[in-house]
N, C-alpha and C positions, 0 to 999 in steps of 0.2 A: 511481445514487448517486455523490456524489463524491469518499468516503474522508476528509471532515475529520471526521466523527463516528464518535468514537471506539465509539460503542452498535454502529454499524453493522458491524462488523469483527468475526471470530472468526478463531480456526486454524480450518484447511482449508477458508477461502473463497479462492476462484479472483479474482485481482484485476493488476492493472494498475499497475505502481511506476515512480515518476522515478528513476534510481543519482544519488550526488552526481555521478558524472562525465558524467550526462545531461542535466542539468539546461541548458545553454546551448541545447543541441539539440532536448530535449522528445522524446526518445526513448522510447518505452514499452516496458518488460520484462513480461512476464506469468508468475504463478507462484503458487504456494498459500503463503498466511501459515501459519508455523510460528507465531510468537509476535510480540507486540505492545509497540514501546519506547516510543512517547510514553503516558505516563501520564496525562497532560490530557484530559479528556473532548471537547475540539475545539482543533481546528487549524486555522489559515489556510490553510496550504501543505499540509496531509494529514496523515494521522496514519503515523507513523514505523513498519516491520515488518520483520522479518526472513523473508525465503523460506526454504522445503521446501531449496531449494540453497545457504543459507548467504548470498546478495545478499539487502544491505539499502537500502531505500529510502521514496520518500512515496507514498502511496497515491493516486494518480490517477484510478482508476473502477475500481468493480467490475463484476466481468463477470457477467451475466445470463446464466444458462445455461435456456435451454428444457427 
């Protein structure tokens, strides 16, 4: 999945975020969604989250855990 549906996301899913300071880069941060800022049920660029560690960013994939 790709993080711009907003359905698709809860707290304590395991996911993959862009930081604004990553965004040139395409760096990906991994971490568990505390809570969720974009209110729009979809996003172009992802849906907006804040991590378990306080980094916030756009949701780029979530991770499939076996």
């Amino acid at each position: 999945m790709d993080g711009k549906n907003r359905s698709d996301i809860y707290p304590g899913l395991l996911v993959d975020i862009i930081l604004k300071k990553d965004q040139r880069s395409g760096k990906l941060t991994r971490g568990t969604v505390a809570n969720l800022l974009t209110s729009a049920s979809y996003h172009t660029r992802g849906i907006k989250v804040r991590l378990d560690d306080g980094q916030i960013g756009r949701v780029a994939g979530i991770v499939e855990e076996d």
